[in-house]
N, CA, C and O atoms as a Maestro MAE file, in Angstrom:
{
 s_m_m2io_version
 :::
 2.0.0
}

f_m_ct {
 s_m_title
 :::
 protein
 m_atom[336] {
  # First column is atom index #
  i_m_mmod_type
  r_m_x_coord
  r_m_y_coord
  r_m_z_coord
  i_m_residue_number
  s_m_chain_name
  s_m_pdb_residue_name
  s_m_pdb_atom_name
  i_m_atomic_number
  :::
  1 25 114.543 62.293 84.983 1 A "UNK " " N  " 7
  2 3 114.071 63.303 84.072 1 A "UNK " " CA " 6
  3 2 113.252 62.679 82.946 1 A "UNK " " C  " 6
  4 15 112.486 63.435 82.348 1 A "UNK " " O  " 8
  5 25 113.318 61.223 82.527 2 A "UNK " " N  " 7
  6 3 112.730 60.723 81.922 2 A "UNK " " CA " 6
  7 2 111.403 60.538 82.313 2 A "UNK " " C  " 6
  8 15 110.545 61.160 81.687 2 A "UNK " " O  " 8
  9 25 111.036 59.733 83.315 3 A "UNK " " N  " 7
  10 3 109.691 60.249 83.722 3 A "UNK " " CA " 6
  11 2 109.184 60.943 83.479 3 A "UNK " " C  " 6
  12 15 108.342 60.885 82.583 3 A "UNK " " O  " 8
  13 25 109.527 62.264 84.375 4 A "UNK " " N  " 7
  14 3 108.951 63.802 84.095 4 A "UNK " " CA " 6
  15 2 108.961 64.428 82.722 4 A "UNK " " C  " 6
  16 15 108.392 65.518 82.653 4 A "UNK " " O  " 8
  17 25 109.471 63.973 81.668 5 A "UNK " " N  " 7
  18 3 109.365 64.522 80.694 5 A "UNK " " CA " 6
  19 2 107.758 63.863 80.007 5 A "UNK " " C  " 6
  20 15 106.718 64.443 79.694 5 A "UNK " " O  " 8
  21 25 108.229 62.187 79.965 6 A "UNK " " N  " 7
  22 3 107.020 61.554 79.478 6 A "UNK " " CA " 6
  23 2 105.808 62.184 80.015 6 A "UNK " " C  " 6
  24 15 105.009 62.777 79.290 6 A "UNK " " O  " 8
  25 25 105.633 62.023 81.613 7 A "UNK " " N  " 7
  26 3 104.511 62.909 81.677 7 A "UNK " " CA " 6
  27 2 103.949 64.221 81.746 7 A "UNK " " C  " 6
  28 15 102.800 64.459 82.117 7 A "UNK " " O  " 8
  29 25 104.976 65.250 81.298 8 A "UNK " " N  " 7
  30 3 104.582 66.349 80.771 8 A "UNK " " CA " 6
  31 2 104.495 65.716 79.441 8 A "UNK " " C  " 6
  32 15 103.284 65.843 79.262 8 A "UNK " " O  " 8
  33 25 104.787 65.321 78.737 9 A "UNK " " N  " 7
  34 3 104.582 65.156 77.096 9 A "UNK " " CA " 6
  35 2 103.286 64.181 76.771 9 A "UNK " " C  " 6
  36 15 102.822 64.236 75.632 9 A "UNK " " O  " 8
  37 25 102.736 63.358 77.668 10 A "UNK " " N  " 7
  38 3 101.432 63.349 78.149 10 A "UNK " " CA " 6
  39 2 100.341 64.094 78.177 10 A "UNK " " C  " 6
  40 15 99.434 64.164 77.347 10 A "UNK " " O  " 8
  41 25 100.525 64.813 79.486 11 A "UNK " " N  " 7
  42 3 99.834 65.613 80.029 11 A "UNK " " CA " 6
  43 2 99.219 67.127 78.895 11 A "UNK " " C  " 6
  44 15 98.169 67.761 78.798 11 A "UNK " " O  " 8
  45 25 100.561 67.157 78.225 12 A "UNK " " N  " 7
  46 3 100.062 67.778 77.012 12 A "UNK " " CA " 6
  47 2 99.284 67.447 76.079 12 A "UNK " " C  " 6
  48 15 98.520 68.370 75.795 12 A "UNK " " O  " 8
  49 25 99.094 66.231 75.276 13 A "UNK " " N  " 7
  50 3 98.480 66.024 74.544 13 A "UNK " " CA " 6
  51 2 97.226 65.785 75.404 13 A "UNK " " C  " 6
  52 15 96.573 64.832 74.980 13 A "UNK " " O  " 8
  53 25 96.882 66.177 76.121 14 A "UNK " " N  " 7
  54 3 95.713 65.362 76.861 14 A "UNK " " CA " 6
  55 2 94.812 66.802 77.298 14 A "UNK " " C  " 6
  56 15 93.583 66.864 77.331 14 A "UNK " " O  " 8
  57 25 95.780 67.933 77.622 15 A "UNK " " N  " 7
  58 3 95.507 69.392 77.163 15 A "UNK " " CA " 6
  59 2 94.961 69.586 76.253 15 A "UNK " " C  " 6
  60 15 93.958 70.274 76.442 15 A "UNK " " O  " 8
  61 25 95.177 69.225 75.020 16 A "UNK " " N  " 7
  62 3 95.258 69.711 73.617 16 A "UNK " " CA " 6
  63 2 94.003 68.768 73.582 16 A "UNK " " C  " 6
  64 15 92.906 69.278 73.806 16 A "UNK " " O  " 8
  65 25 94.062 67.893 73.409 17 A "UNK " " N  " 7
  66 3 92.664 66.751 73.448 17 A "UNK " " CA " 6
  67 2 91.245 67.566 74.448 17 A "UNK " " C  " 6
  68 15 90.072 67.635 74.081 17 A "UNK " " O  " 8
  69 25 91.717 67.996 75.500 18 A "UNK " " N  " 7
  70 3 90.589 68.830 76.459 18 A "UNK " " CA " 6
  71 2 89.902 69.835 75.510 18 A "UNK " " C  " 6
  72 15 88.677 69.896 75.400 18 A "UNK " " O  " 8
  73 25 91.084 70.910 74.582 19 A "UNK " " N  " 7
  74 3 90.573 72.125 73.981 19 A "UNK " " CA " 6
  75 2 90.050 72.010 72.533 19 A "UNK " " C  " 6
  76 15 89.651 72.922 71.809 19 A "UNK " " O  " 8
  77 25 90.135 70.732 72.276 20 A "UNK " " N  " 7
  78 3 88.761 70.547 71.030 20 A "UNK " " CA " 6
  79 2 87.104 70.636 71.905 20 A "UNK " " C  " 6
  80 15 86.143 70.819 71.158 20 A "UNK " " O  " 8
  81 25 86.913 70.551 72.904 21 A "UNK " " N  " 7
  82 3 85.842 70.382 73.079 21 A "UNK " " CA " 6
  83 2 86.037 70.972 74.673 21 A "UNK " " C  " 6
  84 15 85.819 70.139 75.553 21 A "UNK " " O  " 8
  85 25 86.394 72.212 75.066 22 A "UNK " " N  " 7
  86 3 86.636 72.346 76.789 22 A "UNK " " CA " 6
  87 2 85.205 72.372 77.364 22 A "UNK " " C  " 6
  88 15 85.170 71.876 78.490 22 A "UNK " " O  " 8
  89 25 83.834 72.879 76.838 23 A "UNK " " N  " 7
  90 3 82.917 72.606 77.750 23 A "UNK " " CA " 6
  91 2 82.774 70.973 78.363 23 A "UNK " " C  " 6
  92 15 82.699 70.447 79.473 23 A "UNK " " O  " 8
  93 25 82.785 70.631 77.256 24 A "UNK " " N  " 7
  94 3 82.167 68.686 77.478 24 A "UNK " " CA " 6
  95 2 83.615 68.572 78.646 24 A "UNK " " C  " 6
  96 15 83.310 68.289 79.804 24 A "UNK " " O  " 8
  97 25 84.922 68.758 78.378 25 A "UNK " " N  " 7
  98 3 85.997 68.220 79.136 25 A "UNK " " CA " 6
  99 2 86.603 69.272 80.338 25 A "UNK " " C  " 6
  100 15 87.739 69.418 80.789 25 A "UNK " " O  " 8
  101 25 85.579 69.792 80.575 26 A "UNK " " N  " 7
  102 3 85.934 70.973 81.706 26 A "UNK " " CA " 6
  103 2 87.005 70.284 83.018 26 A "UNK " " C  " 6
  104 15 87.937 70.924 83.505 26 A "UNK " " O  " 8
  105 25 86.672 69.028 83.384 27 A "UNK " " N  " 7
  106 3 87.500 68.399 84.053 27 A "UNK " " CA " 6
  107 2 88.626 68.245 84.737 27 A "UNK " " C  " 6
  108 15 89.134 68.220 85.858 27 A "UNK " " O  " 8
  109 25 88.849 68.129 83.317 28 A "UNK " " N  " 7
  110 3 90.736 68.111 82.376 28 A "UNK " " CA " 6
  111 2 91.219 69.752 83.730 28 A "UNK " " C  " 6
  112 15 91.671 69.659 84.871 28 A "UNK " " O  " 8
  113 25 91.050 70.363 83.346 29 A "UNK " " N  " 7
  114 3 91.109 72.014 83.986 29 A "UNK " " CA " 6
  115 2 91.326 71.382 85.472 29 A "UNK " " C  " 6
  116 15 92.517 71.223 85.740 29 A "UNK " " O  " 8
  117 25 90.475 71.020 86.418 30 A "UNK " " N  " 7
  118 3 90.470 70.420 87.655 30 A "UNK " " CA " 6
  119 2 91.942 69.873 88.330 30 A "UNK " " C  " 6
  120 15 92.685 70.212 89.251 30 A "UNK " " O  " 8
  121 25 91.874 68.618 87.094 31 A "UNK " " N  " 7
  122 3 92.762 67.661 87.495 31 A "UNK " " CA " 6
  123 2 94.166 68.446 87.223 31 A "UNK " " C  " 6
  124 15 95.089 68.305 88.025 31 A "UNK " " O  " 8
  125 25 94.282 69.128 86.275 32 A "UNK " " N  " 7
  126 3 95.711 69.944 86.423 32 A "UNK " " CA " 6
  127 2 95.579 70.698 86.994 32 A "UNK " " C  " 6
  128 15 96.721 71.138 86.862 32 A "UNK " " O  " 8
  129 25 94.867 71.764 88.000 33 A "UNK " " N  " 7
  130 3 95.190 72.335 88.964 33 A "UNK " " CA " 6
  131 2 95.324 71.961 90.326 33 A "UNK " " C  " 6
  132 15 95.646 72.775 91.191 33 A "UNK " " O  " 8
  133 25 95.123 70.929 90.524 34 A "UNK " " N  " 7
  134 3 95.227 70.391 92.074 34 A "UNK " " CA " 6
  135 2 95.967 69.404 91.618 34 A "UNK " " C  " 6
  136 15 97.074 69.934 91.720 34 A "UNK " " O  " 8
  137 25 96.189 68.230 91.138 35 A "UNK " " N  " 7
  138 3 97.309 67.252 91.458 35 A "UNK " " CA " 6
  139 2 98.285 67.451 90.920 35 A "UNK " " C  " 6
  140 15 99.280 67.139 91.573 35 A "UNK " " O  " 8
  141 25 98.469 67.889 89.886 36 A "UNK " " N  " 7
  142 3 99.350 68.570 88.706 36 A "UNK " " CA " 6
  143 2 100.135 69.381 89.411 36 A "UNK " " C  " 6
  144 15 101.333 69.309 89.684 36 A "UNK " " O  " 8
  145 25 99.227 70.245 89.698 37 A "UNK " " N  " 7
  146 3 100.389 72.141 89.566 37 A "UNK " " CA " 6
  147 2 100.462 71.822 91.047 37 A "UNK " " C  " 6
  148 15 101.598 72.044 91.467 37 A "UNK " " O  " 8
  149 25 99.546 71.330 92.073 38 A "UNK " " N  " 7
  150 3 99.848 71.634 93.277 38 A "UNK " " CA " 6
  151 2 100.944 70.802 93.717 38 A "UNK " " C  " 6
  152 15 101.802 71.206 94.502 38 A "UNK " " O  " 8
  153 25 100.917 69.381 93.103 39 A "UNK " " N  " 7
  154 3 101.851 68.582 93.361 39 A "UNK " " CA " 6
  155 2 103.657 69.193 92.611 39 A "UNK " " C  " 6
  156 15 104.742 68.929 93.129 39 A "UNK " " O  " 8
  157 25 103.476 69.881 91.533 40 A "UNK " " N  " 7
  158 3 104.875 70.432 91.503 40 A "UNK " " CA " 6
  159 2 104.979 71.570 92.577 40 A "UNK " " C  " 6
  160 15 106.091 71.613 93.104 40 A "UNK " " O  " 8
  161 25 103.924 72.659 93.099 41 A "UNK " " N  " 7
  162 3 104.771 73.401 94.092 41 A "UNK " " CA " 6
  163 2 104.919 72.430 95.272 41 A "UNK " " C  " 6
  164 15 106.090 72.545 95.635 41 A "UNK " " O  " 8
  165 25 104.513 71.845 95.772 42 A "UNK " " N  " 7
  166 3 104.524 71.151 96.855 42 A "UNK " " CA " 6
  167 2 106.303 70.191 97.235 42 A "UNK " " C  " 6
  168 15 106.971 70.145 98.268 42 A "UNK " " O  " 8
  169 25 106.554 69.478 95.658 43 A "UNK " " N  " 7
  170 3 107.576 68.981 95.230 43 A "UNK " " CA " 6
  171 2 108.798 70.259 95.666 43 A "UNK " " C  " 6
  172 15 109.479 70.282 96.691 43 A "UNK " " O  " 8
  173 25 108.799 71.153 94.658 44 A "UNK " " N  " 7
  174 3 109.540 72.328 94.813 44 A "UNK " " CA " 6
  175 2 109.738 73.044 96.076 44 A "UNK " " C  " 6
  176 15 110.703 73.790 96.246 44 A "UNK " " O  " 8
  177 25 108.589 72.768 97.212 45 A "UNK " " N  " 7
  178 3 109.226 73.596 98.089 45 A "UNK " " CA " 6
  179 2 109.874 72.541 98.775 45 A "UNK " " C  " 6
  180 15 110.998 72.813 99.196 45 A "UNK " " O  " 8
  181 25 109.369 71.222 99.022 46 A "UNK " " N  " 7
  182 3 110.631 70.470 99.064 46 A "UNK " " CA " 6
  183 2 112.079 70.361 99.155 46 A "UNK " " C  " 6
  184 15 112.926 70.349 100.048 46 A "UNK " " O  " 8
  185 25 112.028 70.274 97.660 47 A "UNK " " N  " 7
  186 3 113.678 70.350 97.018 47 A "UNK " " CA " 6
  187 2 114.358 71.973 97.544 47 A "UNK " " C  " 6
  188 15 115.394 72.188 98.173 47 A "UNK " " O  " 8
  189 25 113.362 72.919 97.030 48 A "UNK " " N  " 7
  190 3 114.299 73.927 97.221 48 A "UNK " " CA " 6
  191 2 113.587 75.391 97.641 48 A "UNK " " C  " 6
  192 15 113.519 76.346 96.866 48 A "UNK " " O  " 8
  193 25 112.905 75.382 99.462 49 A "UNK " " N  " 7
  194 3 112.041 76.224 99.501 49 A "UNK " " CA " 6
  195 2 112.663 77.954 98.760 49 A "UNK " " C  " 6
  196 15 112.165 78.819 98.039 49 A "UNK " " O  " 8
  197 25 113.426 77.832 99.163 50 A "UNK " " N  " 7
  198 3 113.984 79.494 98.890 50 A "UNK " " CA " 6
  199 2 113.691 80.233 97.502 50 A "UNK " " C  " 6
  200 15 113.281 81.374 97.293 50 A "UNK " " O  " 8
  201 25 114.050 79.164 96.591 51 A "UNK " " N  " 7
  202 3 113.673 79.683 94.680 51 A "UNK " " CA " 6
  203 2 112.156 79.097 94.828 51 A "UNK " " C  " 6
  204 15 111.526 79.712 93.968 51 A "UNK " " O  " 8
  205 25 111.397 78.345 95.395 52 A "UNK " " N  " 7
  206 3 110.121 78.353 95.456 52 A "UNK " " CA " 6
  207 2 109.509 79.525 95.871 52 A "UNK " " C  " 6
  208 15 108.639 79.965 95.120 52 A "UNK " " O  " 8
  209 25 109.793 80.227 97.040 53 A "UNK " " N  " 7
  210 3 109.090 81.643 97.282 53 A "UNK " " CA " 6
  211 2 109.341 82.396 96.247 53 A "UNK " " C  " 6
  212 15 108.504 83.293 96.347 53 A "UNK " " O  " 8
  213 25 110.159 82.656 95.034 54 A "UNK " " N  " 7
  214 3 110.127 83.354 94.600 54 A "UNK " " CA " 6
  215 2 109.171 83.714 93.394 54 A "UNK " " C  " 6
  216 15 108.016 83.298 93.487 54 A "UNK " " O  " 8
  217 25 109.494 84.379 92.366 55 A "UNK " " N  " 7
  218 3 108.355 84.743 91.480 55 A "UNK " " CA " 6
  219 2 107.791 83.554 90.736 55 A "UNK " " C  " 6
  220 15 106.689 83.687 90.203 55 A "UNK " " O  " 8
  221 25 108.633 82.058 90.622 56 A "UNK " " N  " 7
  222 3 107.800 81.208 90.272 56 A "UNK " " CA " 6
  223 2 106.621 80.638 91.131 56 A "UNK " " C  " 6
  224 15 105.838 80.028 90.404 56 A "UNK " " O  " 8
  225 25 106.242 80.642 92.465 57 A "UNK " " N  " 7
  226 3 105.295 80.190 92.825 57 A "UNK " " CA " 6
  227 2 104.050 81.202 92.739 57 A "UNK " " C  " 6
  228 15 102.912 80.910 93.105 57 A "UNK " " O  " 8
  229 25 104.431 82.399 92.215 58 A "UNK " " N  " 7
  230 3 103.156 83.248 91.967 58 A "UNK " " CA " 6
  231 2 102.862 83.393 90.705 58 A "UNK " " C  " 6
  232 15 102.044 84.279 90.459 58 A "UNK " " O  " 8
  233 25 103.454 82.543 89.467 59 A "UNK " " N  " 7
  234 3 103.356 82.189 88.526 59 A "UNK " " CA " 6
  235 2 102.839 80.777 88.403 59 A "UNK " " C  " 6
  236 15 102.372 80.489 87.301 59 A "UNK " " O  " 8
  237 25 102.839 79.885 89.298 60 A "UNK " " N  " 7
  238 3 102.128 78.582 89.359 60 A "UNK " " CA " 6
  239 2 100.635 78.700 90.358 60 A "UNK " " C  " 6
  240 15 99.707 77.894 90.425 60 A "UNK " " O  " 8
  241 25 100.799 79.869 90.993 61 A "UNK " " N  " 7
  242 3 99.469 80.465 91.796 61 A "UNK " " CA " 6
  243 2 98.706 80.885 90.548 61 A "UNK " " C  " 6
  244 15 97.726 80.171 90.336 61 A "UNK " " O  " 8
  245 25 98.931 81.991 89.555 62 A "UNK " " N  " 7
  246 3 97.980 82.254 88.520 62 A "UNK " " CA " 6
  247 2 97.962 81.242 86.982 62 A "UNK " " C  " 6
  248 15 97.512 81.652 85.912 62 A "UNK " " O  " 8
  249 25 98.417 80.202 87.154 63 A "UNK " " N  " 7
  250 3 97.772 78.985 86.395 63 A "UNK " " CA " 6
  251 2 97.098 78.287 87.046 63 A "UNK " " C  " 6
  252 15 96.366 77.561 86.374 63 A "UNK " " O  " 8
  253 25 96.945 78.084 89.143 64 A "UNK " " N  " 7
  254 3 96.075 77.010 89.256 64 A "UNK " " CA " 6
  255 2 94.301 78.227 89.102 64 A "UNK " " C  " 6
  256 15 93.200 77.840 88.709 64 A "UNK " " O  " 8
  257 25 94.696 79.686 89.586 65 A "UNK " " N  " 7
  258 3 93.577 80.395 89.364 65 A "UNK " " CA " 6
  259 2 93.144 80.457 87.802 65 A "UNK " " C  " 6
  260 15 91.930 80.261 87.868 65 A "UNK " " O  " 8
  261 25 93.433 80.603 86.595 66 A "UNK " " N  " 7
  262 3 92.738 80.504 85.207 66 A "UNK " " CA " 6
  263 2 92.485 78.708 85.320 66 A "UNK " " C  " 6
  264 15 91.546 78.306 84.633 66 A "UNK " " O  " 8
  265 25 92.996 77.993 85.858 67 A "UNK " " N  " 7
  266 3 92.151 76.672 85.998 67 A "UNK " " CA " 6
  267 2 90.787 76.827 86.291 67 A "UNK " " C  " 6
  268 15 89.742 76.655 85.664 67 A "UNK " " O  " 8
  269 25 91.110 77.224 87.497 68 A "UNK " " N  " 7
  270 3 89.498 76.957 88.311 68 A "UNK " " CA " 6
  271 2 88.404 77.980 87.647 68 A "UNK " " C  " 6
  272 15 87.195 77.754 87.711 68 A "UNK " " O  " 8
  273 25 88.994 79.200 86.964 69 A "UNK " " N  " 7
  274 3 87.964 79.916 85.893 69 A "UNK " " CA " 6
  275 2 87.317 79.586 85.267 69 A "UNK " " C  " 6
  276 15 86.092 79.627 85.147 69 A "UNK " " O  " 8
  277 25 88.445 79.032 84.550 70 A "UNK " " N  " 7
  278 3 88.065 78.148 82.692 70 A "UNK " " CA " 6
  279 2 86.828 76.982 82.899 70 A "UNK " " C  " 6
  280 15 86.026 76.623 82.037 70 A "UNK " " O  " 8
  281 25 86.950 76.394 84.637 71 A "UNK " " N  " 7
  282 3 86.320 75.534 84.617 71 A "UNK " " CA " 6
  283 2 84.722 75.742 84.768 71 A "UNK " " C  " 6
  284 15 83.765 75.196 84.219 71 A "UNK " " O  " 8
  285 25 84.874 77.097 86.063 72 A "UNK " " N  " 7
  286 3 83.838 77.749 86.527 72 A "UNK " " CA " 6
  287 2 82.741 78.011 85.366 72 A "UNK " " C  " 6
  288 15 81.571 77.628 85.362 72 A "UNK " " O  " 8
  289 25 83.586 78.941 84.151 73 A "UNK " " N  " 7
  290 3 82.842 79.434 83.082 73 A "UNK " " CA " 6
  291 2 82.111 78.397 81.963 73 A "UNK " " C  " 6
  292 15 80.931 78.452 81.618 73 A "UNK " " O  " 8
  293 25 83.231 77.341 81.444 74 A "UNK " " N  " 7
  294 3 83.089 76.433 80.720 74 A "UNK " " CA " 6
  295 2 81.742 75.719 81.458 74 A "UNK " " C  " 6
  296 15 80.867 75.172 80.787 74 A "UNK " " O  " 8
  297 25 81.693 75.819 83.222 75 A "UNK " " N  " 7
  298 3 80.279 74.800 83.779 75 A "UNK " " CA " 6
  299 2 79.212 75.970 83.595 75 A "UNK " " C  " 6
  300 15 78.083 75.558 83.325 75 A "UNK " " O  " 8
  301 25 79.354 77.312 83.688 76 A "UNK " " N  " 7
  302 3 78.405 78.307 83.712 76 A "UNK " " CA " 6
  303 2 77.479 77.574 82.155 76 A "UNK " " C  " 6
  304 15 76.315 77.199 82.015 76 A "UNK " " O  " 8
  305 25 78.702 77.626 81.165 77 A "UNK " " N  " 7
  306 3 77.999 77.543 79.774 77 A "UNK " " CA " 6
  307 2 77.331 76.459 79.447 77 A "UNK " " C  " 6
  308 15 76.616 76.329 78.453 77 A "UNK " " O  " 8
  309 25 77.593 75.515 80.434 78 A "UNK " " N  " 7
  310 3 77.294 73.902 80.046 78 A "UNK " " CA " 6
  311 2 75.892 74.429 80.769 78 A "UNK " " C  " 6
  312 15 75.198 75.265 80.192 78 A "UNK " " O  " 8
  313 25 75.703 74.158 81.421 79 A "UNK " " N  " 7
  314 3 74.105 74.737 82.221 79 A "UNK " " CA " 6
  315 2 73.356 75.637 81.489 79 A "UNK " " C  " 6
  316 15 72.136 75.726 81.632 79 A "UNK " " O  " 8
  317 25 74.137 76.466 80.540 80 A "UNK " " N  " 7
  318 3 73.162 77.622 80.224 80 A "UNK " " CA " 6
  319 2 73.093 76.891 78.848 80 A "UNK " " C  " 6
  320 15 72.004 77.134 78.328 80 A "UNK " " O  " 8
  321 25 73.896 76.057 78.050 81 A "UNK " " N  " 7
  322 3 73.125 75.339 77.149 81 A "UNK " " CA " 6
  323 2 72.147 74.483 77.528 81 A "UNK " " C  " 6
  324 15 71.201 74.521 76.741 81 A "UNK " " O  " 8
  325 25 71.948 73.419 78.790 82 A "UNK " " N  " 7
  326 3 71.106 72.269 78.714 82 A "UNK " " CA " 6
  327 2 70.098 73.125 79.434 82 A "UNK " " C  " 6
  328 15 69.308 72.482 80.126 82 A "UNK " " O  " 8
  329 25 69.962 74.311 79.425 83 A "UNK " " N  " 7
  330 3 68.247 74.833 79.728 83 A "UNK " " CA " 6
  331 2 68.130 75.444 78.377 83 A "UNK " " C  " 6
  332 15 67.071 76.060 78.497 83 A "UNK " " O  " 8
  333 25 68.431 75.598 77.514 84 A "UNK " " N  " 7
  334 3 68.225 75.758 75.956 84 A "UNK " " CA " 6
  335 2 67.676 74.592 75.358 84 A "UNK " " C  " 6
  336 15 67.457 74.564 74.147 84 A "UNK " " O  " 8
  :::
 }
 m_bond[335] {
  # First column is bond index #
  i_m_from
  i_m_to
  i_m_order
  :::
  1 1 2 1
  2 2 3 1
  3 3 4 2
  4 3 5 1
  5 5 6 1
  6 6 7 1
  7 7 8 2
  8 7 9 1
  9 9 10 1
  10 10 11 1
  11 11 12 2
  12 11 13 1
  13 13 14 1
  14 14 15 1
  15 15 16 2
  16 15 17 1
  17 17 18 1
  18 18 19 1
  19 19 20 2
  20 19 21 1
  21 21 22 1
  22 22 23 1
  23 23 24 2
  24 23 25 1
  25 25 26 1
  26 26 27 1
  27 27 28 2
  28 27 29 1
  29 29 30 1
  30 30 31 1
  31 31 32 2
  32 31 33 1
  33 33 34 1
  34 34 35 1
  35 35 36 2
  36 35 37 1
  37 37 38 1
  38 38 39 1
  39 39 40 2
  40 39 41 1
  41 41 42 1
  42 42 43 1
  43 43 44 2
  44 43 45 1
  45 45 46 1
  46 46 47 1
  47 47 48 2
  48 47 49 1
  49 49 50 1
  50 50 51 1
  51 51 52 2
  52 51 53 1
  53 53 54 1
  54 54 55 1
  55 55 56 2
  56 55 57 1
  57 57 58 1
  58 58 59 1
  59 59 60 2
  60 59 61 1
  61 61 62 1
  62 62 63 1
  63 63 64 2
  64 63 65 1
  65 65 66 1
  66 66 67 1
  67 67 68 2
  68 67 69 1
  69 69 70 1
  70 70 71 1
  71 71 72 2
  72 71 73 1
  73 73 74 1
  74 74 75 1
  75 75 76 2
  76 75 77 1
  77 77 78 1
  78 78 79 1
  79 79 80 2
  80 79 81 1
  81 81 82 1
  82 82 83 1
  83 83 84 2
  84 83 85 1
  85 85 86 1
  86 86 87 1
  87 87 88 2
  88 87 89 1
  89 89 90 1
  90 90 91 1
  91 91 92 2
  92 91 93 1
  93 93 94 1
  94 94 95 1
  95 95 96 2
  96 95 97 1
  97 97 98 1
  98 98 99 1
  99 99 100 2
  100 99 101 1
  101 101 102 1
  102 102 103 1
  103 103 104 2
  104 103 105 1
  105 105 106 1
  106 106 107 1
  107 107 108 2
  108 107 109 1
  109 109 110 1
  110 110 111 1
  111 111 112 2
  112 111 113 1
  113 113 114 1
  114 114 115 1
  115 115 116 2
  116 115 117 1
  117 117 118 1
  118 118 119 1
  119 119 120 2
  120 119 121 1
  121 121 122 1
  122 122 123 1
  123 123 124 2
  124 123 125 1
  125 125 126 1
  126 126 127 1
  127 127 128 2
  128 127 129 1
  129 129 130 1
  130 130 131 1
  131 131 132 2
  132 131 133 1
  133 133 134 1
  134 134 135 1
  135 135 136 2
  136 135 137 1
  137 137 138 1
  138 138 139 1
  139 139 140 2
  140 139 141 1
  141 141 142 1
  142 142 143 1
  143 143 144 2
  144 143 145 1
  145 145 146 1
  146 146 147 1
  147 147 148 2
  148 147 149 1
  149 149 150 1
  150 150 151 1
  151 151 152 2
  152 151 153 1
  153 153 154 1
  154 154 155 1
  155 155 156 2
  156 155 157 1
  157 157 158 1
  158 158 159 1
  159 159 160 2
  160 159 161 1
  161 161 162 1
  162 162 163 1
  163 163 164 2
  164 163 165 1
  165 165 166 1
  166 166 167 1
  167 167 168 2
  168 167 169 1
  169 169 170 1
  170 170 171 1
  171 171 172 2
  172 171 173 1
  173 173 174 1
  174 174 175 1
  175 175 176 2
  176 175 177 1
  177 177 178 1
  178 178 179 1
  179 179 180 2
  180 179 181 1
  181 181 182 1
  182 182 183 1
  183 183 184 2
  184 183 185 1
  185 185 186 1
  186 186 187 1
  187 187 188 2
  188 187 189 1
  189 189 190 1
  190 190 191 1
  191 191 192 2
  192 191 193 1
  193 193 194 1
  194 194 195 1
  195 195 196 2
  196 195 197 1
  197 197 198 1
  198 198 199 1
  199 199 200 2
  200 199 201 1
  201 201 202 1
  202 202 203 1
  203 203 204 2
  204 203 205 1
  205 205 206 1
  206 206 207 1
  207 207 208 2
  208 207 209 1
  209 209 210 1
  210 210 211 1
  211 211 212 2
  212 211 213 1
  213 213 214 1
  214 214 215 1
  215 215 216 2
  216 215 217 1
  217 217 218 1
  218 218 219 1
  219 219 220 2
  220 219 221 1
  221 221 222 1
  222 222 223 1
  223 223 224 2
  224 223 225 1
  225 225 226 1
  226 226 227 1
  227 227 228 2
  228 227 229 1
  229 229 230 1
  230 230 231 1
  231 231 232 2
  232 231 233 1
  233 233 234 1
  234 234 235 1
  235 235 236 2
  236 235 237 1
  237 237 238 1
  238 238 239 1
  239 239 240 2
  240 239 241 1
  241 241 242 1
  242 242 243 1
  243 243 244 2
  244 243 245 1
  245 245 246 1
  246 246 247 1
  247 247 248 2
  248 247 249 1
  249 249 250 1
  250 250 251 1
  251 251 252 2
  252 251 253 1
  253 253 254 1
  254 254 255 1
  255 255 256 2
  256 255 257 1
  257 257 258 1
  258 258 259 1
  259 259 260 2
  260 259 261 1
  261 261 262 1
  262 262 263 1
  263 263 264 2
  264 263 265 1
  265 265 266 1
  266 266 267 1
  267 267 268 2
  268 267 269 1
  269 269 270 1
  270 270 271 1
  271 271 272 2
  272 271 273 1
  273 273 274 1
  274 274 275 1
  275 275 276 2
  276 275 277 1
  277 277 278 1
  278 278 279 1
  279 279 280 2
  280 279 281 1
  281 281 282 1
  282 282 283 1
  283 283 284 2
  284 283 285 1
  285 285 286 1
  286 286 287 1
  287 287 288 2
  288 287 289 1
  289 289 290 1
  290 290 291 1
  291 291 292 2
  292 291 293 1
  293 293 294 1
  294 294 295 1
  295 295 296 2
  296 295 297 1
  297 297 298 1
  298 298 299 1
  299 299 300 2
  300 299 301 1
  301 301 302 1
  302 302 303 1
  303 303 304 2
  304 303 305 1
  305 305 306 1
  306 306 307 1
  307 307 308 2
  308 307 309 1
  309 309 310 1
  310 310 311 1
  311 311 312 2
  312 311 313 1
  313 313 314 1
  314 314 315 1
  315 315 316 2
  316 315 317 1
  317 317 318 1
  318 318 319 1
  319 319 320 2
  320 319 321 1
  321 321 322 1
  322 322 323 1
  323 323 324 2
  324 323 325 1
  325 325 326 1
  326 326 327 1
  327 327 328 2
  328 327 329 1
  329 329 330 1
  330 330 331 1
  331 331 332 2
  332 331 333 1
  333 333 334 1
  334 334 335 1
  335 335 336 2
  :::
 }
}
């Protein structure tokens, strides 16, 4: 549990570091939705498929989808500044 705590307590500040500036670090968004979030459901159905089907994996389904948004939009804006 030590591990996993450090690197959520990581992974957070590194969040928080992304949202001073999310266009420039759109990235950040990426990398926690695929190795991050996919690697905890993946873990979880593991350990314990049965409480994985339940309402938490459709709660870790709509954080990896506002990932790939935030990123989509944040690249929309980055493009629509450097033709400005």
């Amino acid at each position: 549990m030590g591990w996993g705590a450090a690197l959520m307590f990581g992974w957070t500040f590194l969040l928080l570091w992304g949202s001073l500036a999310p266009v420039k670090r759109r990235a950040i968004l990426l990398m926690t939705a695929f190795p991050l979030v996919s690697g905890l459901i993946i873990t979880n159905i593991l350990v314990d498929p049965i409480k994985t089907l339940s309402i938490w994996i459709i709660q870790i389904l709509i954080i990896i989808v506002i990932c790939i948004l935030g990123f989509s939009i944040a690249l929309k804006i980055d493009r629509t500044q450097s033709n400005d």
